[in-house]
PyMOL Python script that loads the backbone (N, CA, C, O; Angstrom):
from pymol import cmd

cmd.read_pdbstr("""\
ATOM      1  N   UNK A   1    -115.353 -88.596 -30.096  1.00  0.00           N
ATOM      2  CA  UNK A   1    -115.294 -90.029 -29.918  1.00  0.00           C
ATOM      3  C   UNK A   1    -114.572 -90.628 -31.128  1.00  0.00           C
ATOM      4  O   UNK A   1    -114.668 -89.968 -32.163  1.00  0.00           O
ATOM      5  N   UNK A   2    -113.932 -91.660 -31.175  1.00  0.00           N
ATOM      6  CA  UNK A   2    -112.769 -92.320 -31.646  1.00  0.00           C
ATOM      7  C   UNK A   2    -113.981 -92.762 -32.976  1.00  0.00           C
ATOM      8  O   UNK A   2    -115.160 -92.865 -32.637  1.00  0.00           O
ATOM      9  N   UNK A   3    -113.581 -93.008 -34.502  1.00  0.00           N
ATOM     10  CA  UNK A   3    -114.349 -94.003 -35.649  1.00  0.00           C
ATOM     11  C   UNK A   3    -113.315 -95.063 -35.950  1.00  0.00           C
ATOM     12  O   UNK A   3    -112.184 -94.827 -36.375  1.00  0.00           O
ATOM     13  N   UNK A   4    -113.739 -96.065 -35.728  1.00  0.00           N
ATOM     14  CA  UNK A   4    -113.229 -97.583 -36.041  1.00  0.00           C
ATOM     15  C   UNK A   4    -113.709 -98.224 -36.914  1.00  0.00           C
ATOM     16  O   UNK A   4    -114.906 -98.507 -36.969  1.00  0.00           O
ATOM     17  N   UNK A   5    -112.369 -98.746 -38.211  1.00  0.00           N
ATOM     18  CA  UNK A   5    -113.558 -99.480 -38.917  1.00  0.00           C
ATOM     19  C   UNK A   5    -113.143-101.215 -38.592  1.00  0.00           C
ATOM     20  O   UNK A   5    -112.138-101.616 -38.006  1.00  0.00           O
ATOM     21  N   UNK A   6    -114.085-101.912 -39.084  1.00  0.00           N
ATOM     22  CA  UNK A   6    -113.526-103.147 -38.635  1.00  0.00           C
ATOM     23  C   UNK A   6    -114.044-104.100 -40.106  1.00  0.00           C
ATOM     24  O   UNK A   6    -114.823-103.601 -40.918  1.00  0.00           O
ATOM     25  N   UNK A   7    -113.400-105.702 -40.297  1.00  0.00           N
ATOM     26  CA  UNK A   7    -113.011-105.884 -40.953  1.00  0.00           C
ATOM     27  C   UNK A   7    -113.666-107.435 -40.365  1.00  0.00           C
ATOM     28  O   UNK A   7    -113.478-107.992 -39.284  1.00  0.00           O
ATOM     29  N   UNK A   8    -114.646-107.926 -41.767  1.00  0.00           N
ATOM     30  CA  UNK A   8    -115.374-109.516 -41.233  1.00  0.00           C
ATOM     31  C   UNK A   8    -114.799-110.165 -42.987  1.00  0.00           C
ATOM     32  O   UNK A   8    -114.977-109.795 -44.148  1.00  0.00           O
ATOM     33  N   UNK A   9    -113.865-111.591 -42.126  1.00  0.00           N
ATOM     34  CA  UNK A   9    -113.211-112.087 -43.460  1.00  0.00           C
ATOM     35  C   UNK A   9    -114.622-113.121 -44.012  1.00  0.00           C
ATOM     36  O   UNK A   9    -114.567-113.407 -45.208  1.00  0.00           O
ATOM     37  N   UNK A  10    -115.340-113.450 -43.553  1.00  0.00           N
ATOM     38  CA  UNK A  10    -116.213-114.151 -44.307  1.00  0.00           C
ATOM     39  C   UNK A  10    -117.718-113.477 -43.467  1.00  0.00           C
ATOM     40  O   UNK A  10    -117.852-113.622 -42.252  1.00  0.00           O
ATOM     41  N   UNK A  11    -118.570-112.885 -44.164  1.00  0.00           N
ATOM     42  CA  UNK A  11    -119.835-112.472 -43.826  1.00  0.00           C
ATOM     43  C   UNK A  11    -120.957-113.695 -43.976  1.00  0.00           C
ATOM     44  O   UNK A  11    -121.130-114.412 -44.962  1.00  0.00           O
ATOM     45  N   UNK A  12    -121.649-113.719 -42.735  1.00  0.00           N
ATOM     46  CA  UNK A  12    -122.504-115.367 -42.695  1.00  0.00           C
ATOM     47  C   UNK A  12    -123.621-114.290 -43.850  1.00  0.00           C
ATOM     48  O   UNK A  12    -123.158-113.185 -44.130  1.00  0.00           O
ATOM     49  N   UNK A  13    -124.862-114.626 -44.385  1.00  0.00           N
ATOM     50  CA  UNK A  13    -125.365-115.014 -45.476  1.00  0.00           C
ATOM     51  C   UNK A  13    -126.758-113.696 -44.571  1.00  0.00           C
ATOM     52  O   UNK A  13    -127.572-114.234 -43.820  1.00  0.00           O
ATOM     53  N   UNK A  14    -126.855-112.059 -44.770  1.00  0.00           N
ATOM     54  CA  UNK A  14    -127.822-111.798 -43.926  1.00  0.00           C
ATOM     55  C   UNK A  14    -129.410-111.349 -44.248  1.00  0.00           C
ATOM     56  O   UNK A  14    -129.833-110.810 -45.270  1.00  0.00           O
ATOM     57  N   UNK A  15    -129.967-111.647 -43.340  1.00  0.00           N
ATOM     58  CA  UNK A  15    -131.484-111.854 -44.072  1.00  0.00           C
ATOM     59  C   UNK A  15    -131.912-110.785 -44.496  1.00  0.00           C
ATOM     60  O   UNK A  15    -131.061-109.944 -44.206  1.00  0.00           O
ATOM     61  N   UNK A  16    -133.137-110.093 -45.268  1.00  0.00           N
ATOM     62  CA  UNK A  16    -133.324-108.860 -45.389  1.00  0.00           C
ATOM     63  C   UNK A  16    -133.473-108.083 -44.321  1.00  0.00           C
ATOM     64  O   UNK A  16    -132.907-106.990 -44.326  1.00  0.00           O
ATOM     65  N   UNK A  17    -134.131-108.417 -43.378  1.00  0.00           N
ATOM     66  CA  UNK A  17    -134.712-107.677 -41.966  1.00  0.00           C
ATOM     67  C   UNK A  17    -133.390-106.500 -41.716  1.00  0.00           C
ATOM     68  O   UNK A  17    -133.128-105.299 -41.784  1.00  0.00           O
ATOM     69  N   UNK A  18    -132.791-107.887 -41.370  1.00  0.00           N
ATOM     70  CA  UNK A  18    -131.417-107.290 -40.723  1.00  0.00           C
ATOM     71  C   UNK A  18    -130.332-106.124 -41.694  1.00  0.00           C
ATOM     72  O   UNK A  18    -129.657-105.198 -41.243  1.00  0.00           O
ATOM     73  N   UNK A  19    -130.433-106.441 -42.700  1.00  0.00           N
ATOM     74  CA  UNK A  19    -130.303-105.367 -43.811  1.00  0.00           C
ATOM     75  C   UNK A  19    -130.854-104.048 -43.344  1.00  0.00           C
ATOM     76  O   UNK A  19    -130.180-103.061 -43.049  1.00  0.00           O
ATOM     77  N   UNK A  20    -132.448-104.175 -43.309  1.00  0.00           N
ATOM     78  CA  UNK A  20    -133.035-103.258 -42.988  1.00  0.00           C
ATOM     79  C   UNK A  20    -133.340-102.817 -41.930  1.00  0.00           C
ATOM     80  O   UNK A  20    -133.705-101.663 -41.706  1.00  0.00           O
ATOM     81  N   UNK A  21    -133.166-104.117 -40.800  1.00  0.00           N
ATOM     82  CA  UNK A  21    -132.081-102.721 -39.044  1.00  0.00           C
ATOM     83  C   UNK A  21    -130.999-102.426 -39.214  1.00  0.00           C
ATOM     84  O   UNK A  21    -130.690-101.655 -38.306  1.00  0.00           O
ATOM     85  N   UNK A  22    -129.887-102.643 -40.116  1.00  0.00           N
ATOM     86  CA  UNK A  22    -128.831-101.779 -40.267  1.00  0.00           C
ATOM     87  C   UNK A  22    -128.439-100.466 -40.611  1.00  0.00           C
ATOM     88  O   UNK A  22    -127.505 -99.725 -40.306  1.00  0.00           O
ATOM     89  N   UNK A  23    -129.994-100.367 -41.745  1.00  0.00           N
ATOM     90  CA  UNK A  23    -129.844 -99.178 -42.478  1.00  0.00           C
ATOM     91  C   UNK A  23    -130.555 -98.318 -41.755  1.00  0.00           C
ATOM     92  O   UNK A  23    -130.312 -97.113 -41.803  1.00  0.00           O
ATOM     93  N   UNK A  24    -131.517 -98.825 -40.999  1.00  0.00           N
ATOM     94  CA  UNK A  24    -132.492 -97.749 -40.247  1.00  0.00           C
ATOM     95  C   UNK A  24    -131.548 -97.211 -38.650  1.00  0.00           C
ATOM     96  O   UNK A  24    -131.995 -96.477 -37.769  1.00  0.00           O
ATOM     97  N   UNK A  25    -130.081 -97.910 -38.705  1.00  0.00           N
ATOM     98  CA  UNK A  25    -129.471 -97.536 -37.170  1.00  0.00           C
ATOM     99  C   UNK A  25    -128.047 -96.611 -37.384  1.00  0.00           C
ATOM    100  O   UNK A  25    -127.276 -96.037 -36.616  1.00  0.00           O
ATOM    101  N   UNK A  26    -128.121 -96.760 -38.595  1.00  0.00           N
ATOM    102  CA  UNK A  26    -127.035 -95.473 -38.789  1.00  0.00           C
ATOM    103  C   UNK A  26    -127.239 -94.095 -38.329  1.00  0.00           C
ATOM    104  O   UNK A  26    -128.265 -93.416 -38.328  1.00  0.00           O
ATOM    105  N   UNK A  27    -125.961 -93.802 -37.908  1.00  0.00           N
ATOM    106  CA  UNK A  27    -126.132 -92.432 -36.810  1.00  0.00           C
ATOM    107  C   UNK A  27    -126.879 -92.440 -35.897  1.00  0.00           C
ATOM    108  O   UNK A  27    -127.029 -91.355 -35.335  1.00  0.00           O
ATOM    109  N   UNK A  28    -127.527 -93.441 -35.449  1.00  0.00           N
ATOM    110  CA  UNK A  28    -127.804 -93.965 -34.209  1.00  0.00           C
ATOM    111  C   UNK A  28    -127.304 -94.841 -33.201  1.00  0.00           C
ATOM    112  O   UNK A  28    -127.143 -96.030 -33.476  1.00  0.00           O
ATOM    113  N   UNK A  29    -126.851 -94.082 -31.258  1.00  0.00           N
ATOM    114  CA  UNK A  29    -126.546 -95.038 -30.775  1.00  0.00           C
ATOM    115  C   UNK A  29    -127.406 -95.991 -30.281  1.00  0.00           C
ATOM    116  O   UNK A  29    -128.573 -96.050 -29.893  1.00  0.00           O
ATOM    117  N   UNK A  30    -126.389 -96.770 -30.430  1.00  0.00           N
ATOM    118  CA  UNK A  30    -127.205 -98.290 -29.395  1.00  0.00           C
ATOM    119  C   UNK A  30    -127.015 -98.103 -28.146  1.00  0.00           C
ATOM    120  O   UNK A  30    -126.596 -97.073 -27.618  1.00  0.00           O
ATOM    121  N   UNK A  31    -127.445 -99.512 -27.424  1.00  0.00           N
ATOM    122  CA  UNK A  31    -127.279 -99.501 -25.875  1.00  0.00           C
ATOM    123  C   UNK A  31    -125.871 -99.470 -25.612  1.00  0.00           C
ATOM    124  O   UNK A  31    -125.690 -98.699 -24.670  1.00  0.00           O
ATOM    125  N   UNK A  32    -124.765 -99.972 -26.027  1.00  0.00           N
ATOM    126  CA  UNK A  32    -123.670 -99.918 -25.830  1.00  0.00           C
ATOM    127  C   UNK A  32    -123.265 -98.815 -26.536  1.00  0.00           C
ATOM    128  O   UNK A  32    -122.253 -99.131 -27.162  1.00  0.00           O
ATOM    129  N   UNK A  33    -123.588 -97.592 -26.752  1.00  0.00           N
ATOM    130  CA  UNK A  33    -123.138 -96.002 -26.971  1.00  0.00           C
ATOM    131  C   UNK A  33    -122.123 -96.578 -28.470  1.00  0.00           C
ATOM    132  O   UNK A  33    -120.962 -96.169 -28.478  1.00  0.00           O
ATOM    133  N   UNK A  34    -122.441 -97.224 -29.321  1.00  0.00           N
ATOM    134  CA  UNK A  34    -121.520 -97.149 -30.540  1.00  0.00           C
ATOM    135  C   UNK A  34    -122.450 -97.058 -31.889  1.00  0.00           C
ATOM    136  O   UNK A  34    -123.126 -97.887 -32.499  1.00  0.00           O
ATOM    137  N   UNK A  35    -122.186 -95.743 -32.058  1.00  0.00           N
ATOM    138  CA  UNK A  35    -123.014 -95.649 -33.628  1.00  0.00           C
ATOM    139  C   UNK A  35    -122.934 -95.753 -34.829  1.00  0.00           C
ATOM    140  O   UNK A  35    -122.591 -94.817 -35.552  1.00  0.00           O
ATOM    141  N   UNK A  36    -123.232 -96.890 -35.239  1.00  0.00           N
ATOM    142  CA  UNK A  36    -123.075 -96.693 -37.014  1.00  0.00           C
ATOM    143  C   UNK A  36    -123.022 -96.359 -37.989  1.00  0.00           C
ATOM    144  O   UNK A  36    -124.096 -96.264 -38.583  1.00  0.00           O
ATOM    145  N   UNK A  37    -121.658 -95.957 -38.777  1.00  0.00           N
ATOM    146  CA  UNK A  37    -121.742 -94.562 -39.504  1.00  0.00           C
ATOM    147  C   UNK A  37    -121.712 -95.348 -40.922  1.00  0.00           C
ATOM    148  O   UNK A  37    -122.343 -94.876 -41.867  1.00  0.00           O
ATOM    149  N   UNK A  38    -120.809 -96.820 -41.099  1.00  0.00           N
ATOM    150  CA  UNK A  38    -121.302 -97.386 -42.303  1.00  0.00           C
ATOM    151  C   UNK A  38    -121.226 -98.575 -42.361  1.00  0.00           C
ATOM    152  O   UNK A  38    -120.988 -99.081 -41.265  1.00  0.00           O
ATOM    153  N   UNK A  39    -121.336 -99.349 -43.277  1.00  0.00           N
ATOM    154  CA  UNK A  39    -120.893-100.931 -43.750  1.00  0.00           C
ATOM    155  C   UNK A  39    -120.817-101.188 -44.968  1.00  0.00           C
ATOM    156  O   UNK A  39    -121.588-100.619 -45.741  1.00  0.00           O
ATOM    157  N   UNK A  40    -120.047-101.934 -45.347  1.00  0.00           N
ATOM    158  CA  UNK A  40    -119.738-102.244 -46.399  1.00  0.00           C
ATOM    159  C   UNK A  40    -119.665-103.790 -47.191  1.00  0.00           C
ATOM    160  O   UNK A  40    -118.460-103.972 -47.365  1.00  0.00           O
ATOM    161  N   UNK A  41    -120.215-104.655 -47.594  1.00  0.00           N
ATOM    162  CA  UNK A  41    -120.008-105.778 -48.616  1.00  0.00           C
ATOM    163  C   UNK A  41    -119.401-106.340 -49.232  1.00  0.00           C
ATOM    164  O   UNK A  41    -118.989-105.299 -49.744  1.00  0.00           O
ATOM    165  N   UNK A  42    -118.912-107.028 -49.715  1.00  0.00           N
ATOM    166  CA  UNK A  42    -118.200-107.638 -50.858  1.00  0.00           C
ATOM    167  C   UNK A  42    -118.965-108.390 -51.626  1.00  0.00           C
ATOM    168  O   UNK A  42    -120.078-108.661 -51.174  1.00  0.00           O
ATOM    169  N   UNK A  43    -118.569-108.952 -53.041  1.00  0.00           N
ATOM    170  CA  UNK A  43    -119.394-109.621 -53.521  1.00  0.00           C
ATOM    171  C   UNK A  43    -118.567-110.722 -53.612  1.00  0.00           C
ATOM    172  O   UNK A  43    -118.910-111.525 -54.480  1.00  0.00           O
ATOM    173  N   UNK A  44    -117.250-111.094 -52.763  1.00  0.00           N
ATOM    174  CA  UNK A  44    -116.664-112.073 -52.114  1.00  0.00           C
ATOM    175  C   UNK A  44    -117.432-112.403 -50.700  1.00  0.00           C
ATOM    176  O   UNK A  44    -117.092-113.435 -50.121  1.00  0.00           O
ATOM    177  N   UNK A  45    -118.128-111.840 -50.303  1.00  0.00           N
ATOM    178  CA  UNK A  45    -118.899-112.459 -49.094  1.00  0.00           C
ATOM    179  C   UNK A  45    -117.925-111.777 -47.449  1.00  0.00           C
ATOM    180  O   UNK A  45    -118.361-112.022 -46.324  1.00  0.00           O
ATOM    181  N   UNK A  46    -116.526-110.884 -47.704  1.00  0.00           N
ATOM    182  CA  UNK A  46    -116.299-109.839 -46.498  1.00  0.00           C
ATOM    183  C   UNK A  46    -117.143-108.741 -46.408  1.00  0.00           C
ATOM    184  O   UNK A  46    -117.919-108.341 -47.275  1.00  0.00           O
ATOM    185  N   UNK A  47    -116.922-108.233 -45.199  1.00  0.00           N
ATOM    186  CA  UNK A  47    -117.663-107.177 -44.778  1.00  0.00           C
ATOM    187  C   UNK A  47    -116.769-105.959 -44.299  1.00  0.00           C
ATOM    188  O   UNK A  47    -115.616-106.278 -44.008  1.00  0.00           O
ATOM    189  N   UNK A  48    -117.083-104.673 -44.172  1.00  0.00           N
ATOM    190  CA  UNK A  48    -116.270-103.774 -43.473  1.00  0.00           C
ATOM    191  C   UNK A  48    -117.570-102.807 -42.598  1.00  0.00           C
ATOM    192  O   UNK A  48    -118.743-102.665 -42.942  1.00  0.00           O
ATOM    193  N   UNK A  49    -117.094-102.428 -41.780  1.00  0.00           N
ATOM    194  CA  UNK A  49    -118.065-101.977 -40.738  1.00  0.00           C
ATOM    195  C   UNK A  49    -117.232-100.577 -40.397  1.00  0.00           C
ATOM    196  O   UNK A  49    -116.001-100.601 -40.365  1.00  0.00           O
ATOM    197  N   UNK A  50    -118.077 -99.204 -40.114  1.00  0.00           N
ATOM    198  CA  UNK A  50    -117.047 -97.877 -39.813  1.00  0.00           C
ATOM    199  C   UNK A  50    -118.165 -97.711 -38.477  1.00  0.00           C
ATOM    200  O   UNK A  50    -119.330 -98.106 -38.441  1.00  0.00           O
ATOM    201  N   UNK A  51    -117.721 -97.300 -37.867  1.00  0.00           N
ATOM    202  CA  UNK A  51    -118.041 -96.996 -36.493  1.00  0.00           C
ATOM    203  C   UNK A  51    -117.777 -95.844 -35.322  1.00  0.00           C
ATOM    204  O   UNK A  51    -116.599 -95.493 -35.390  1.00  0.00           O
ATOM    205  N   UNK A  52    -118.268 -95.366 -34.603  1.00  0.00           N
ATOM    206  CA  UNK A  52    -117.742 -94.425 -33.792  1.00  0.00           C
ATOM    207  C   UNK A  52    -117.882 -94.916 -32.209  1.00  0.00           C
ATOM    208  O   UNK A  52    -118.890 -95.611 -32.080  1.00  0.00           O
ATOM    209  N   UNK A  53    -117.488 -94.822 -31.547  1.00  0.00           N
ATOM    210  CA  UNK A  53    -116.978 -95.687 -30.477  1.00  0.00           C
ATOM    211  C   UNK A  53    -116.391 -95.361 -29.088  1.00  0.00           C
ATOM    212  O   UNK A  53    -115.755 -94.314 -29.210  1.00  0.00           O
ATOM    213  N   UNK A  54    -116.343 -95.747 -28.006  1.00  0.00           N
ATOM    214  CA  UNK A  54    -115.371 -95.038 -27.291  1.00  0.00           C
ATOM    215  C   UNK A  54    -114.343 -95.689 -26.941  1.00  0.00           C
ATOM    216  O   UNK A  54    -113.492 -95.252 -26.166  1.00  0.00           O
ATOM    217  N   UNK A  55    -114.318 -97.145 -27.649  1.00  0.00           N
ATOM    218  CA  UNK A  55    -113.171 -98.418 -27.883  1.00  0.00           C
ATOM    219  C   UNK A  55    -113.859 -99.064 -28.553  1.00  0.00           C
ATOM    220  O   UNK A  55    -115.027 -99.018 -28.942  1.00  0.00           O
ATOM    221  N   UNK A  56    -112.320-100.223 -28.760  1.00  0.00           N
ATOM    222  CA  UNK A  56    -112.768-101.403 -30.183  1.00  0.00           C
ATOM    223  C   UNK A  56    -112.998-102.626 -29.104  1.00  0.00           C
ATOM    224  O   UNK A  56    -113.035-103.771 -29.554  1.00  0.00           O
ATOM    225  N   UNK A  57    -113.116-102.463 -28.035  1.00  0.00           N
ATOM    226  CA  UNK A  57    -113.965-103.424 -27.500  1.00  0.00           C
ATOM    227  C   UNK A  57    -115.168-103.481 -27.509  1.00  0.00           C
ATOM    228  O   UNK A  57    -115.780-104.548 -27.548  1.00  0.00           O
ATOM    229  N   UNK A  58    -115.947-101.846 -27.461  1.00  0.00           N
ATOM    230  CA  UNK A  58    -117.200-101.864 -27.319  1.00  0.00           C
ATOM    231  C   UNK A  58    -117.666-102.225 -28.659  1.00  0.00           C
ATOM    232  O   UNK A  58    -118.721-102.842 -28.814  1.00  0.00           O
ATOM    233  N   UNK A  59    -116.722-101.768 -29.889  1.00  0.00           N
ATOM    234  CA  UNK A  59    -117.546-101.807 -31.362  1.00  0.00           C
ATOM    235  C   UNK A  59    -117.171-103.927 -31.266  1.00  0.00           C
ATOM    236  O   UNK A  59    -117.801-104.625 -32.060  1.00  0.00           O
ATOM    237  N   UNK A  60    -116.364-104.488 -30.466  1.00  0.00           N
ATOM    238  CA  UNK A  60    -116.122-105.968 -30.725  1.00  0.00           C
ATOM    239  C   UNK A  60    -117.799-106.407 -29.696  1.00  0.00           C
ATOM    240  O   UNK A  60    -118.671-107.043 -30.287  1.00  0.00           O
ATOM    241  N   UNK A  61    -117.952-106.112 -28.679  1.00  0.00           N
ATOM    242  CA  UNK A  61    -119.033-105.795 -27.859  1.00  0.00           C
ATOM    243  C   UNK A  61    -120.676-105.661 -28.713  1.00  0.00           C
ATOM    244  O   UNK A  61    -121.551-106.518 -28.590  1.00  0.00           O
ATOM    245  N   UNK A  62    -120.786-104.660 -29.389  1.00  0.00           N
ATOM    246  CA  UNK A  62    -121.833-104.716 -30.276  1.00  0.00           C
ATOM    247  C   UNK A  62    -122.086-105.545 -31.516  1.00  0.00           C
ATOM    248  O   UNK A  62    -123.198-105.762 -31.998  1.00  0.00           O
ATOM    249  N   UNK A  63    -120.969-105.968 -31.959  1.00  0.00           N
ATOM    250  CA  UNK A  63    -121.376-106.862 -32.560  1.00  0.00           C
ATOM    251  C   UNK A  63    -121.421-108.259 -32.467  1.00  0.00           C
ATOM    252  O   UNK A  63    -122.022-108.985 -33.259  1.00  0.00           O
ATOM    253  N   UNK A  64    -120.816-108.609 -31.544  1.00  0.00           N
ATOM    254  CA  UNK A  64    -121.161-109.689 -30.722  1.00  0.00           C
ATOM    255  C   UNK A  64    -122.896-110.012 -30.360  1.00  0.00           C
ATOM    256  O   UNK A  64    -123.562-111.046 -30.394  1.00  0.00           O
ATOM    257  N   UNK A  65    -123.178-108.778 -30.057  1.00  0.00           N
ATOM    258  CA  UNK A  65    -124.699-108.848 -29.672  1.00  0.00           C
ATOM    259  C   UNK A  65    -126.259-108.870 -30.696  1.00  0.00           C
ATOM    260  O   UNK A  65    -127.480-108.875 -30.539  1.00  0.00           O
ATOM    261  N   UNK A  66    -125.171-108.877 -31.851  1.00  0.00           N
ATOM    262  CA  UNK A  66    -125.659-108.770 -33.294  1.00  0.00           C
ATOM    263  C   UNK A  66    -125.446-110.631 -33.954  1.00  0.00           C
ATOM    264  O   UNK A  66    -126.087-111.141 -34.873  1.00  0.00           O
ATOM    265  N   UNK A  67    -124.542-111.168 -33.258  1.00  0.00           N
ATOM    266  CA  UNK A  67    -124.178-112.387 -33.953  1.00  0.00           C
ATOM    267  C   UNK A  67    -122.939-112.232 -34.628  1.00  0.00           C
ATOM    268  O   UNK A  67    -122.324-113.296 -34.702  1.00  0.00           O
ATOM    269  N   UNK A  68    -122.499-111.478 -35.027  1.00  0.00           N
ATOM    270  CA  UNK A  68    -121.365-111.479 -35.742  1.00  0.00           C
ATOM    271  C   UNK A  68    -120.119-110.990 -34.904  1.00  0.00           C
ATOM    272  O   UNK A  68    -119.768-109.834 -34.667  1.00  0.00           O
ATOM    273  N   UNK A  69    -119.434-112.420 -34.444  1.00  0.00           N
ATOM    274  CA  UNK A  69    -118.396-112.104 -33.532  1.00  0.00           C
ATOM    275  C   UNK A  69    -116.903-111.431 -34.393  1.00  0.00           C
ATOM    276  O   UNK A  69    -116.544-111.692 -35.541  1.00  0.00           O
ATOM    277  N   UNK A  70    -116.275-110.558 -33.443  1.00  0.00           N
ATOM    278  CA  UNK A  70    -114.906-110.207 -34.270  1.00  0.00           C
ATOM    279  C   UNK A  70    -113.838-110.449 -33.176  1.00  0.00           C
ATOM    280  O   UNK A  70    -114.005-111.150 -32.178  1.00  0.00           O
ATOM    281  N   UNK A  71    -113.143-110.027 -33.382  1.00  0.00           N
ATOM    282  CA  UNK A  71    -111.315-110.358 -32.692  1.00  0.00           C
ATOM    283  C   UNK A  71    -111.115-108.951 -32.494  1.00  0.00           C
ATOM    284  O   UNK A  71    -111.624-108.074 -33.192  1.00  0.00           O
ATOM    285  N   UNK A  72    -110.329-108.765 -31.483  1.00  0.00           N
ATOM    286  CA  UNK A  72    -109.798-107.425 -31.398  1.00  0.00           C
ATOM    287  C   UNK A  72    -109.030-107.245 -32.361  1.00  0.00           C
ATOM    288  O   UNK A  72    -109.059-106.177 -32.972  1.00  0.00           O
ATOM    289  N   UNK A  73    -108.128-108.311 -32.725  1.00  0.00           N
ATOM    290  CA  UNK A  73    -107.038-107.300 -34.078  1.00  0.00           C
ATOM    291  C   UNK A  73    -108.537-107.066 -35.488  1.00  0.00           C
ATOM    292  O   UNK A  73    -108.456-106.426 -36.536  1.00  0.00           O
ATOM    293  N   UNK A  74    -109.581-107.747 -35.018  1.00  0.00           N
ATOM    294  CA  UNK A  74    -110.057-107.116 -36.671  1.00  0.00           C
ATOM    295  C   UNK A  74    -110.632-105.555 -37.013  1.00  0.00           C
ATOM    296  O   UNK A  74    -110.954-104.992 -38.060  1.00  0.00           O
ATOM    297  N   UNK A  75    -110.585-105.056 -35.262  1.00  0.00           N
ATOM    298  CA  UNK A  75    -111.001-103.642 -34.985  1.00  0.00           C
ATOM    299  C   UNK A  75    -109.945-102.600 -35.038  1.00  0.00           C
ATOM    300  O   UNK A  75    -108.939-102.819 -34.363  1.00  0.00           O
ATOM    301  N   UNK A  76    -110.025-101.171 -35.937  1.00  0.00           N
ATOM    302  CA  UNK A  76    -108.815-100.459 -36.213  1.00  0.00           C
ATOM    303  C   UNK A  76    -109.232 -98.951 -36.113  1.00  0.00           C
ATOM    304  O   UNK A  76    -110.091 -98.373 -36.780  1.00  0.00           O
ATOM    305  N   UNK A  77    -108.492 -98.489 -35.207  1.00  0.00           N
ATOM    306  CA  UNK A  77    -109.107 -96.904 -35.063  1.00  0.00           C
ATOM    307  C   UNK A  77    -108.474 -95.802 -36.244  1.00  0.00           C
ATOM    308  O   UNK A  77    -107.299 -95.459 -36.375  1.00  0.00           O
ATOM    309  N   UNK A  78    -109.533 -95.426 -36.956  1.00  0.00           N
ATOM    310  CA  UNK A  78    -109.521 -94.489 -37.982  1.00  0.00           C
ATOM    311  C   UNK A  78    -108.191 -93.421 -37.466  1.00  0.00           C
ATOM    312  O   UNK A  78    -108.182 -93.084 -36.281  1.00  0.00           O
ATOM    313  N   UNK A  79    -107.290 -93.008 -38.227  1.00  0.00           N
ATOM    314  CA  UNK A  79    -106.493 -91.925 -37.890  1.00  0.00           C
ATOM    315  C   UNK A  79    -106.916 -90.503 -38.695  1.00  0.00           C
ATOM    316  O   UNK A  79    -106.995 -89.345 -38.285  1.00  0.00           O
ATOM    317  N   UNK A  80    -107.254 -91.360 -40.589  1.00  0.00           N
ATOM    318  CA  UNK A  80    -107.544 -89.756 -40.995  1.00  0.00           C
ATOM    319  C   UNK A  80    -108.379 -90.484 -42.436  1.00  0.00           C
ATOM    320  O   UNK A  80    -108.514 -91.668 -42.745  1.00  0.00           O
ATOM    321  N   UNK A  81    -108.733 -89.522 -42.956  1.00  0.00           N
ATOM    322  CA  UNK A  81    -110.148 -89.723 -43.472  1.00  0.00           C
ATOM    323  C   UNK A  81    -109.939 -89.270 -45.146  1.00  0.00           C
ATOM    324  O   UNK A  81    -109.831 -88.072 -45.409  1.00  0.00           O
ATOM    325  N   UNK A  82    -109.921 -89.653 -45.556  1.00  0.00           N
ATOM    326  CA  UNK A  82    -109.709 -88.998 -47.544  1.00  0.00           C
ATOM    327  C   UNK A  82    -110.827 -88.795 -47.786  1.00  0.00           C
ATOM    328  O   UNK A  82    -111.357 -89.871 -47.510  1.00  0.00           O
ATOM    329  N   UNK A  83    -111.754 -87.991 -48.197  1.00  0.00           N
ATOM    330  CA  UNK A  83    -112.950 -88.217 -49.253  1.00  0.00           C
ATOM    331  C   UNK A  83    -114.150 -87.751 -48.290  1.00  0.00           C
ATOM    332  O   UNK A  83    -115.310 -87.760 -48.701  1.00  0.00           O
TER     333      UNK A  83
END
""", "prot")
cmd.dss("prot")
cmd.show_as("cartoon", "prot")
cmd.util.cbc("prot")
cmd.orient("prot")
């Protein structure tokens, strides 16, 4: 299955909870079959999200259902991996 990472230019402000369903859903799928492999912060207030997927609709799809809407151009399928 395809890893997408995607790309939030301003991250709304998130509570702890939700912190802590993020961290507890990694490598786990959801109902919409897309599992969370990471996320990432800024201390500018963006976000980056890595994902595995079977499209960047579904990873635009899940997070939609999370509150945090994206755009299809902000979704980008991984080609190759350093590190």
């Amino acid at each position: 299955m395809p890893v997408y990472i995607d790309f939030h230019a301003k991250m709304p402000q998130l509570p702890p909870e939700m912190i802590t369903q993020m961290q507890g859903s990694v490598g786990k799928p959801d109902a919409l079959g897309v599992i969370p492999l990471a996320a990432y912060f800024t201390k500018d207030g963006q976000g980056y999200c890595v994902s595995q997927a079977t499209s960047a609709d579904a990873v635009c799809k899940d997070h939609a259902s999370h509150g945090l809407a994206l755009e299809p151009g902000d979704v980008h399928e991984i080609e190759a991996r350093i590190g």
